[in-house]
C-alpha positions in Angstrom: 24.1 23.2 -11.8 25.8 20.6 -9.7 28.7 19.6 -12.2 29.5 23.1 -12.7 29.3 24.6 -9.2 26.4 26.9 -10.2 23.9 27.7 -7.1 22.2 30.3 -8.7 21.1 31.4 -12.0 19.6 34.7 -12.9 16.6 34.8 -15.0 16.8 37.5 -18.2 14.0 39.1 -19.6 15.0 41.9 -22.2 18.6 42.2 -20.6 17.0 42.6 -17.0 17.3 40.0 -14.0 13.7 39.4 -13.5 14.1 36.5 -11.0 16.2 33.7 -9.9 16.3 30.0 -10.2 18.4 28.1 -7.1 19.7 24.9 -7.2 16.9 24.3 -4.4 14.3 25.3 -6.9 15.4 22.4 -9.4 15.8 19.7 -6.2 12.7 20.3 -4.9 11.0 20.4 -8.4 13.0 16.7 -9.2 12.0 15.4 -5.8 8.5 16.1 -6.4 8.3 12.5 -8.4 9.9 11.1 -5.4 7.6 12.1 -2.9 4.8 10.9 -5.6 6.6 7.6 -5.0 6.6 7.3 -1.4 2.7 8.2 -1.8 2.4 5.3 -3.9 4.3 2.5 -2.1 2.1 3.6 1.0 -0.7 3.4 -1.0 -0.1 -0.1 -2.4 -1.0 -3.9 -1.4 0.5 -7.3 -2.2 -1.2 -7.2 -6.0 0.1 -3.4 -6.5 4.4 -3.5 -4.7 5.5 -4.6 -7.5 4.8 -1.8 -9.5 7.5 0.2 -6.8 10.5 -1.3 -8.3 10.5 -0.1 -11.7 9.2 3.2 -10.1 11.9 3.3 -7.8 14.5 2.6 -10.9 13.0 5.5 -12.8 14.2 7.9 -9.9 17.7 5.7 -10.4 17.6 6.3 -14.1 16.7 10.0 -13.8 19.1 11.0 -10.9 22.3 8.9 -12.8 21.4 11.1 -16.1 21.1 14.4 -13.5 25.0 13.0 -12.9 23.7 13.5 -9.1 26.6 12.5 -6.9 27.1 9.1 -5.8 26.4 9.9 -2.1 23.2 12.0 -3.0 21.8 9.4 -5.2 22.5 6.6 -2.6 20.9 8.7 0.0 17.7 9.1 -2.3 17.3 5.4 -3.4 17.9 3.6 0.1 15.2 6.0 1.8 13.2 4.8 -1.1 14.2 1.4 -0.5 13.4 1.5 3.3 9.9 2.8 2.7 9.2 0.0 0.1 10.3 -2.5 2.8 9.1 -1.4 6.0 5.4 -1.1 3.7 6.0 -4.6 2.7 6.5 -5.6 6.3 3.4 -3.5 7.5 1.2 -5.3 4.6 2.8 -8.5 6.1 1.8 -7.8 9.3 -2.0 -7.1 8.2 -2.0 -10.7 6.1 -0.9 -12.8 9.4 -3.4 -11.0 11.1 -6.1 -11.0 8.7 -5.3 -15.2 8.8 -5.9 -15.3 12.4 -3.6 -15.1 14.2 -4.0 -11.7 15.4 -1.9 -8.7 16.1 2.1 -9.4 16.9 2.0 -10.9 20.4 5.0 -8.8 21.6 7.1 -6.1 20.5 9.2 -7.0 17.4 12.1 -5.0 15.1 12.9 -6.6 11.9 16.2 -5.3 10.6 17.9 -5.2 7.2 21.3 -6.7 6.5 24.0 -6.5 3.9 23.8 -3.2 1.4 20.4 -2.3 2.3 21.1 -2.2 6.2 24.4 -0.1 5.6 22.4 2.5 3.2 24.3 1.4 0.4 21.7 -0.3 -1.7 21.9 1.1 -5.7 19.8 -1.7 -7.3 17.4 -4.1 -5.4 19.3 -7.3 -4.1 18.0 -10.5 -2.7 17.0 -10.4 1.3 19.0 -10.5 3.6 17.2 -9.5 7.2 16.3 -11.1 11.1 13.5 -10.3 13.5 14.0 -9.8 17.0 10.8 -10.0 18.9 10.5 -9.7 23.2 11.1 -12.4 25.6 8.3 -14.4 27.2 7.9 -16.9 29.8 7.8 -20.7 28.6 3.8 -20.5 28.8 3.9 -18.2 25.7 6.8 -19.2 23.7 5.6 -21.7 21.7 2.7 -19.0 20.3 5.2 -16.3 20.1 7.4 -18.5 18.2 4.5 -19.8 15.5 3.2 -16.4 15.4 7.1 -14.9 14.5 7.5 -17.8 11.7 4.5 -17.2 10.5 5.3 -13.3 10.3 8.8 -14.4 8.8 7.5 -16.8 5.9 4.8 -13.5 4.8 7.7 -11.0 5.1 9.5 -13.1 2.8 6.9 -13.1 0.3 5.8 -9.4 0.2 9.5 -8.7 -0.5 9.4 -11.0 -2.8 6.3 -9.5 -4.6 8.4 -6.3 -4.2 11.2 -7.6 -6.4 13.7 -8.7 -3.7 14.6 -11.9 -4.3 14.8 -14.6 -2.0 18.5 -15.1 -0.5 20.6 -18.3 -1.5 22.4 -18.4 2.0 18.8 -18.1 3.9 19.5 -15.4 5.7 15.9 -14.5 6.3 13.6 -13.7 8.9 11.8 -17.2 7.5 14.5 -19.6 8.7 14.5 -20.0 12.4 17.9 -18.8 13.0 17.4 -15.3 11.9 14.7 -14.5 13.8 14.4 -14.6 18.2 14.1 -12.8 21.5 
């Protein structure tokens, strides 16, 4: 369809048109494993994310065979991406808390850098993110602060766990640098 400009094809029964198949028809019939992905990275925990990356590279697989443009594809994986990562950083959340230290103090945004921040990202990479979390008074920083490392060190390893690799140049929300109000 797509390499040969075709939108619509007529189906033939006995030299009849008897229906029509869009290009629509095919996407949303293809994209039906990808929503059964984003089911299944919401569904997963820290023993099951791992299981997303090869998932995730079966969509890759089957959309570069497709010969789905570049743009397309890049658009498909990345959202697939971001739902893996923003799951990992929920799960994260729900471990820190679950160790005691309770729900995030203040507001927070953790943000992606490198491929996977521009949209760009084709295969998983290593991590390259930061956490910005709100301002408080000197009576709270020092909680704010063990609470955000500690949130930074279990983002780290559910990415991990989710096949991002850990990046050389530290430019994760772990190393006190990359993450702050």
């Amino acid at each position: 369809f797509l390499m040969n400009g075709i939108k619509h094809l007529p189906v033939m029964r006995r030299g009849r048109v008897v229906g029509m198949v869009t290009l629509s028809d095919l996407l949303r019939k293809k994209n039906r494993g990808t929503m059964e992905i984003l089911h299944t990275i919401e569904e997963s925990d820290f023993e099951t994310i791992d299981a997303m990356k090869p998932a995730i590279y079966d969509v890759l697989s089957n959309l570069i065979q497709d010969r789905i443009p570049t743009t397309h594809l890049l658009n498909v994986i990345t959202k697939l991406y971001d739902r893996l990562v923003k799951h990992a950083v929920t799960l994260a959340v729900r471990a820190v808390e679950d160790r005691g230290f309770g729900a995030p103090p203040v507001r927070f945004n953790w943000y992606m850098m490198g491929s996977g921040g521009r949209a760009e990202q084709f295969m998983l990479t290593d991590q390259d993110h930061f956490l910005v979390y709100e301002d408080v008074g000197d009576e709270k920083r020092g909680q704010v602060e063990t609470y955000f490392a500690e949130l930074g060190t279990e983002i780290v390893r559910h990415l991990e766990q989710a096949g991002y690799k850990r990046c050389k140049g530290l430019m994760m929300a772990s190393e006190s640098q990359w993450r702050g109000s």
